[in-house]
N, C-alpha and C positions, 0 to 999 in steps of 0.2 A: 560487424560485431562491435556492440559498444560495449563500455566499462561498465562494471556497476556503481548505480550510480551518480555517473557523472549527467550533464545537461544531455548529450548526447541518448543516452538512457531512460534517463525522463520523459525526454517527448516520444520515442519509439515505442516505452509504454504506454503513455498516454493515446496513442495513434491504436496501440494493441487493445487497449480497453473498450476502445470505439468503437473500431473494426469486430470484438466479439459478439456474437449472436449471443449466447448467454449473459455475458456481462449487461447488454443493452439489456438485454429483456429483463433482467434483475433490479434494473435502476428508475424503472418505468416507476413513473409517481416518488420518488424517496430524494429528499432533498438534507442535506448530511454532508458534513466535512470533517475530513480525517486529515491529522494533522503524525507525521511520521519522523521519530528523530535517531540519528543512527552516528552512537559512540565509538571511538577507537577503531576509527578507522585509517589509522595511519598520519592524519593529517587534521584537520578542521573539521569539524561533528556535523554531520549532513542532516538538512532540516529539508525537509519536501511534505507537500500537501496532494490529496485528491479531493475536489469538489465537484458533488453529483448534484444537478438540477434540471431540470428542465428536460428530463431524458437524456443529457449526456454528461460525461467527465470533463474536466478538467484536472491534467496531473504538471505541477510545476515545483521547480527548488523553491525554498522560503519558507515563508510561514506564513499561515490562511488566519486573518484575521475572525476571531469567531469559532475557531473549531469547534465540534459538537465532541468528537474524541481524539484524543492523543497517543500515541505509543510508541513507546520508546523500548531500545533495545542496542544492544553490541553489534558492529560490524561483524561477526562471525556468526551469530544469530542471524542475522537478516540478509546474512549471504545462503548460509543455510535452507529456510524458508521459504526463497526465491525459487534457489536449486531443488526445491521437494523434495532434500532432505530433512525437514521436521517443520510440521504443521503448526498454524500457531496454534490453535486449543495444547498441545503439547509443550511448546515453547511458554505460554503463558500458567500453564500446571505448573512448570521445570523453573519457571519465575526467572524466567530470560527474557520475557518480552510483559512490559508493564504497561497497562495500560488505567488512561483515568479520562475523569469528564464522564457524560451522558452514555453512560452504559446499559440503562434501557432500549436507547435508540440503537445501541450498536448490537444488542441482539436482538433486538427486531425486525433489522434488517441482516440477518446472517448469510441471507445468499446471496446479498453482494458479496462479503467477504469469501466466499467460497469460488464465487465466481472470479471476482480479482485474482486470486491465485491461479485461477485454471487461463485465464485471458494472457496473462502474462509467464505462465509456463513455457512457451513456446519462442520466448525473443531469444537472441543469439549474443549471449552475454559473456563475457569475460571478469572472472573477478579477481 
């Protein structure tokens, strides 16, 4: 079980993103970097990227020079979300989770975002 979160978390999603049959099959051709910043978390505001290219992800702490979109959001939100207690189209209605930059590209490709949630449903998280 890792934190949410933390490095440890990171790369086990990173690893789950990969390992999804849907998620891969969603990324096929879509080259896109999402850049993820998560407030009030207790401690120092967590900044993590996902970078799809080439047929696969990349998920690390920091910041993805270049993002194509950004979103931000509360630790309480984005533990939420995680947990498939509330969706982002919901969270983003609810104006809990902000997002900016190329927001064509990012509903263009919406079934990554769908599949991201569903790839990463399953890790064994503590928050």
């Amino acid at each position: 079980m890792s934190k949410f979160l933390s490095e440890e978390w990171v790369s086990a999603a990173g690893a789950a993103l990969n390992d999804h049959a849907g998620f891969s099959g969603s990324i096929a051709n879509v080259d896109m970097g999402l850049q993820f910043q998560v407030t009030e978390t207790g401690g120092d505001d967590v900044h993590y990227y996902l970078s799809i290219g080439g047929g696969s992800a990349e998920m690390a702490l920091g910041e993805l020079d270049g993002a194509d979109v950004t979103v931000a959001n509360d630790y309480e939100t984005a533990a939420a979300v995680s947990k498939g207690e509330l969706n982002t189209q919901m969270a983003f209605m609810q104006g809990k989770l902000k997002v900016s930059g190329n927001m064509a590209k990012l509903m263009m490709h919406q079934a990554v975002i769908n599949e991201f949630a569903s790839a990463l449903s399953g890790l064994d998280t503590e928050y």
